[in-house]
C-alpha positions as CSV (number, residue, x, y, z in Angstrom):
1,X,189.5,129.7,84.0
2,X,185.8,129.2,84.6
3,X,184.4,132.0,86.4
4,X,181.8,130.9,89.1
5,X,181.1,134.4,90.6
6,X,177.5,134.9,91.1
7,X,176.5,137.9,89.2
8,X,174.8,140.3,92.0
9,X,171.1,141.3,91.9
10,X,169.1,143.7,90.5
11,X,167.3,146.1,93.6
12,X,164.3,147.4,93.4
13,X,162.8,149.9,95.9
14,X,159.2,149.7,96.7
15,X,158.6,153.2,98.6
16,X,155.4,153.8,100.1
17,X,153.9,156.5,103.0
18,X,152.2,152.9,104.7
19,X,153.4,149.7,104.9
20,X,154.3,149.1,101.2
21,X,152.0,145.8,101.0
22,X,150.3,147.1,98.0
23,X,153.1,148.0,95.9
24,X,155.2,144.8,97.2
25,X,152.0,142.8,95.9
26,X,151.8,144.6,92.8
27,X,155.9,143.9,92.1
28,X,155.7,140.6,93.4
29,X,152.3,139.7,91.1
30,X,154.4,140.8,88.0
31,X,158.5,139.1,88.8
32,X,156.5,135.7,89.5
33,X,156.2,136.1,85.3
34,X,159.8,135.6,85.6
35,X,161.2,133.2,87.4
36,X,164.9,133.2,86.8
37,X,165.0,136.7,87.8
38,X,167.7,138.2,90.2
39,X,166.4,141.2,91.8
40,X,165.9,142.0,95.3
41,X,162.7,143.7,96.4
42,X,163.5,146.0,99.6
43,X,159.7,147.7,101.0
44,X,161.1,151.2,102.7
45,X,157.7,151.7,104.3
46,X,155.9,154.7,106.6
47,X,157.8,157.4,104.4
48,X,155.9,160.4,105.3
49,X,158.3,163.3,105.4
50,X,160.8,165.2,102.6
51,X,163.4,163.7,104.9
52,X,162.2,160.2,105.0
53,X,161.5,161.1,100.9
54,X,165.3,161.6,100.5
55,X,166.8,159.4,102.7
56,X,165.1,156.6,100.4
57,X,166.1,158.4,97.1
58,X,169.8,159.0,97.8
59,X,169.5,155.0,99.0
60,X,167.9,154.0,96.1
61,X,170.5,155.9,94.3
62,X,173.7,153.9,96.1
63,X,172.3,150.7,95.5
64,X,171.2,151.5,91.4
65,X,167.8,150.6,92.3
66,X,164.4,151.4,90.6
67,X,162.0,153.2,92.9
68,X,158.6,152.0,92.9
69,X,156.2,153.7,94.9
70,X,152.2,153.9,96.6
71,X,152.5,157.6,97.7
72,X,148.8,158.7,98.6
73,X,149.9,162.0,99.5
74,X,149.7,164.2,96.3
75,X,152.4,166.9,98.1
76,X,154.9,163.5,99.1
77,X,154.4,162.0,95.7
78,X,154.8,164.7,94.6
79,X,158.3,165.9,96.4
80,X,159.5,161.9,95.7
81,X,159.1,162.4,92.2
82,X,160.9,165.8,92.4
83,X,164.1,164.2,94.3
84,X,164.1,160.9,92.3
85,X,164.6,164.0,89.0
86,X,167.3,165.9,90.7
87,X,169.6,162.4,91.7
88,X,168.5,160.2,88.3
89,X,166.7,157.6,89.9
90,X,164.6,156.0,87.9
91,X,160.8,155.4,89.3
92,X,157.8,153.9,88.7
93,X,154.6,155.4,89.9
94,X,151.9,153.4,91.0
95,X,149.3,155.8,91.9
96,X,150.4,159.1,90.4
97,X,148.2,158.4,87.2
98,X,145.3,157.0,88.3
99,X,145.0,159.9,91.0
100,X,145.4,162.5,88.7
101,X,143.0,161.0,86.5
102,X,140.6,160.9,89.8
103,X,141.3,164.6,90.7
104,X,141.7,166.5,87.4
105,X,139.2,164.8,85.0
106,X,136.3,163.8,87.7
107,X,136.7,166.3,90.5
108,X,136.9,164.1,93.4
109,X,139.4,165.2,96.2
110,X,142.0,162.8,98.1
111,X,142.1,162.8,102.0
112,X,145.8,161.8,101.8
113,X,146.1,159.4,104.6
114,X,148.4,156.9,104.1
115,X,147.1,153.0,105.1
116,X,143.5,154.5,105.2
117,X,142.4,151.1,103.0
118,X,144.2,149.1,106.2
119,X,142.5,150.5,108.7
120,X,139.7,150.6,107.7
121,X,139.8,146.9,106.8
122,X,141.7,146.0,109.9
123,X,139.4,143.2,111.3
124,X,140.3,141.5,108.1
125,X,143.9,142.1,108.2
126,X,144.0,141.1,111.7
127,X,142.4,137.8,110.9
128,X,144.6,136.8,108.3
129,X,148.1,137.8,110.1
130,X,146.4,135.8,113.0
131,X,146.0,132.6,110.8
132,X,149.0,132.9,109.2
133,X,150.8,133.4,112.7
134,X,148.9,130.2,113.9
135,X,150.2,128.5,110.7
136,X,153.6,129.7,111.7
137,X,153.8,128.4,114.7
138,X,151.8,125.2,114.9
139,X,153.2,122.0,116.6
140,X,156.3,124.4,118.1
141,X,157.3,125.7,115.3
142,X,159.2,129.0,115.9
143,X,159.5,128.8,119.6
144,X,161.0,132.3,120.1
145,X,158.0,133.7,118.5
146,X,155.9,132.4,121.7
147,X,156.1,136.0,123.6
148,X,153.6,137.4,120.9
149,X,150.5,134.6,120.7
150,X,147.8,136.0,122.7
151,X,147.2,132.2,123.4
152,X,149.1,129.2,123.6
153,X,147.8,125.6,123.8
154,X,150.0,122.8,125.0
155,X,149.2,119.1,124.6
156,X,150.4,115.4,124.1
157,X,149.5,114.4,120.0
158,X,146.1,114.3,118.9
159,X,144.8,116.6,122.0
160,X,143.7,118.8,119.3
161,X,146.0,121.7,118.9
162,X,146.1,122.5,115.5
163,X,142.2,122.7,114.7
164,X,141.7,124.6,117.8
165,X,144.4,127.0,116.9
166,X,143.0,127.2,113.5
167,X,139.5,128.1,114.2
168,X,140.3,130.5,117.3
169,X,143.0,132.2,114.4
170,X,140.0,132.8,112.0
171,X,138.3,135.2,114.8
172,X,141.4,137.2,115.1
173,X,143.7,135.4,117.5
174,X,147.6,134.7,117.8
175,X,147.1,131.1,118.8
176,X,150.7,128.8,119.5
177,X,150.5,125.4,120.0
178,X,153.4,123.2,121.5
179,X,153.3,119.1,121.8
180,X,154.8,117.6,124.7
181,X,156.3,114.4,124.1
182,X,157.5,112.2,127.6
183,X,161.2,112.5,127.5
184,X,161.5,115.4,125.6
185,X,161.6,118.7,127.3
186,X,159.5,122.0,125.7
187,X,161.1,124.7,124.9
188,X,162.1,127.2,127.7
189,X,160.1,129.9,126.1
190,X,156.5,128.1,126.9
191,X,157.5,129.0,130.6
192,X,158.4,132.4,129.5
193,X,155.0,133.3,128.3
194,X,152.6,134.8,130.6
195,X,150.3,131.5,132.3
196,X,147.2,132.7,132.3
197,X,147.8,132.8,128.3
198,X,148.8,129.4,128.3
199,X,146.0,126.3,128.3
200,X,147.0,123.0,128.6
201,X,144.1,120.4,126.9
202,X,143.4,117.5,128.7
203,X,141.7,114.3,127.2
204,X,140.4,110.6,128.5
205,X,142.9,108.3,127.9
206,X,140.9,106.0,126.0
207,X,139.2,108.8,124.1
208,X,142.4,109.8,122.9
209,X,144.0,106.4,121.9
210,X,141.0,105.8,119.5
211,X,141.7,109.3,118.1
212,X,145.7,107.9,117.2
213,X,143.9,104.9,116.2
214,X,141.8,106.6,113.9
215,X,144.5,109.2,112.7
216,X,146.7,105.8,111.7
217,X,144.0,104.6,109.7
218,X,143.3,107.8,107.4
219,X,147.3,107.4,107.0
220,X,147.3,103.7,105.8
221,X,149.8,103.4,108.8
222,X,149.8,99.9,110.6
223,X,149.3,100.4,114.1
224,X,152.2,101.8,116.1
225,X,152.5,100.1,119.8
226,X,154.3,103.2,121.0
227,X,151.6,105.5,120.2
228,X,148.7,103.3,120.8
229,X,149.3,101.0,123.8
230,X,147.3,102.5,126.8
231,X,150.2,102.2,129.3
232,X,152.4,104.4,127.0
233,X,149.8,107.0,126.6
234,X,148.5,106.9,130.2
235,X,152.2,108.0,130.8
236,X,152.3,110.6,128.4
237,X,149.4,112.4,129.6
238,X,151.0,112.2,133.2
239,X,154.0,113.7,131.7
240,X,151.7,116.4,130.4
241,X,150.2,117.1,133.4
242,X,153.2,117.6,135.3
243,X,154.3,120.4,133.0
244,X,150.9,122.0,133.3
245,X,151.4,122.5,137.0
246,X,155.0,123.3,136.7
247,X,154.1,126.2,134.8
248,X,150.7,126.8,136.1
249,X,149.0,126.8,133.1
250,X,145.2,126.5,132.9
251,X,143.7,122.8,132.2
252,X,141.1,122.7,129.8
253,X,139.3,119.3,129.4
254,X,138.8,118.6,125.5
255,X,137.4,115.2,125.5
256,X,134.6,114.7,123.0
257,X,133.9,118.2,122.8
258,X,133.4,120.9,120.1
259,X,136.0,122.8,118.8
260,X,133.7,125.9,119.5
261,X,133.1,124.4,123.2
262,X,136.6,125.0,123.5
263,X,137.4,127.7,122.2
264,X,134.9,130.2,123.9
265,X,136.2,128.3,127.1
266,X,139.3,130.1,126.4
267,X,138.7,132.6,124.9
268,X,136.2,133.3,127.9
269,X,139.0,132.8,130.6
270,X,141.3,135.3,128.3
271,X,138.4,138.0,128.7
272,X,137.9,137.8,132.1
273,X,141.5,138.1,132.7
274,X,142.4,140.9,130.5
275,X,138.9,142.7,130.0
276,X,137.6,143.2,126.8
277,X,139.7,146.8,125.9
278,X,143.6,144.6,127.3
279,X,142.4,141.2,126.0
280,X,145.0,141.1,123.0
281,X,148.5,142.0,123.4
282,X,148.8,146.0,122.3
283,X,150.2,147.2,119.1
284,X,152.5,150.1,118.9
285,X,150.7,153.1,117.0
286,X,150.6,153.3,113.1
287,X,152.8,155.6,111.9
């Protein structure tokens, strides 16, 4: 008889006193080499005790999983290496060499702070999770995920909502964006966000039937009655206008203007409604 049990994958550990992004790179840049491999990569981040240190080790150890590890901390990496000896789990050391080699043949001494290279790029790691948030959750994608954009734009198609989410993402914001279409009703969680975060963008009707018009053409689509005829758009923007003032959001008129005209309009009303410390929705504290 043929057997068609899947044989189970490799784990691998990737153990790190921060996040683990570097060493979850670092695997990740060397098993895309190898595409028909099995193995499961599980980050155990913020590890910054002996306890935490052995909790992952006697983990690793019930799974048969290589460690991996990004310990900055000389006296962690140190005690990891110790525990992964004593339980015979096999680990790879990252940093361990190159640190040495830093310490013992040049001199130099290690602060030890774990995530010290994210925060002190964190403008640039903010801007990135921000754009790929906005790519996440353009045109309503991931509607549950609403409660954590620091702004959310709402609009009938071709209103603008994806460039303007874009270019407000690549100064650091959580931008959402959700279409309204007439019939269909948005999801619940667009009234479950704060208002004043929420804009809806306006546009002239005819404005914004020679922008579908336009958008057609750069398809090679024929033209489309039911997206085009005036009547039929005039009623979708009515449509979008009574869920603006159902859920009070702020109306932002984006006919024929810059995206950056736009964007500090909001981003403007955002700052005068939070200040410039509360602006953003707050973090919980790095470990």
């Amino acid at each position: 008889m043929e057997n068609n049990r899947k044989e189970p994958a490799h784990k691998l550990f990737v153990v790190s006193g921060g996040r683990g992004v570097a060493g979850h790179t670092m695997v990740q840049s060397l098993l895309i080499q190898y595409p028909d491999n099995k193995i499961q990569v599980i980050i155990i981040p913020n590890v910054q005790s002996n306890e935490k240190i052995k909790e992952a080790v006697l983990r690793a150890k019930k799974a048969n999983a290589l460690i991996t590890h990004t310990m900055v901390n000389s006296a962690l990496r140190h005690e990891l290496l110790k525990a992964c000896r004593e339980e015979g789990v096999k680990e790879i050391d990252f940093m361990g060499p190159l640190a040495n080699y830093l310490e013992d043949k040049i001199g130099l001494k290690s602060v030890n702070v774990p995530g010290l290279y994210r925060r002190i790029n964190a403008q640039y790691y903010d801007r990135i999770e921000a754009i790929e948030y906005a790519m996440n959750q353009d045109d309503g994608l991931n509607p549950r995920r609403l409660k954590d954009a620091e702004i959310v734009l709402t609009g009938v198609s071709r209103s603008g909502k994806t460039p303007l989410s874009v270019y407000m993402s690549m100064f650091g914001w959580k931008v959402a964006n959700v279409p309204l279409v007439k019939g269909i009703e948005p999801p619940e969680e667009l009234f479950q966000v704060d208002p004043r975060r929420v804009f809806g963008l306006s546009i002239n009707l005819t404005y914004l039937v020679a922008q579908r018009h336009k958008r057609l053409s750069q398809l090679g689509y024929g033209d489309n009655p039911s997206y085009t005829d005036k009547r039929n758009v005039s009623d979708e923007l009515q449509y979008a206008k009574t869920i603006f003032d159902r859920g009070g959001f702020t109306v932002i008129n984006v006919t024929n203007k810059p995206i950056e005209t736009s964007a500090n309009e909001i981003i403007g009303h955002i700052y005068d409604r939070f200040g410039e410390l509360e602006r953003k929705h707050q973090k919980p504290p790095e470990n």
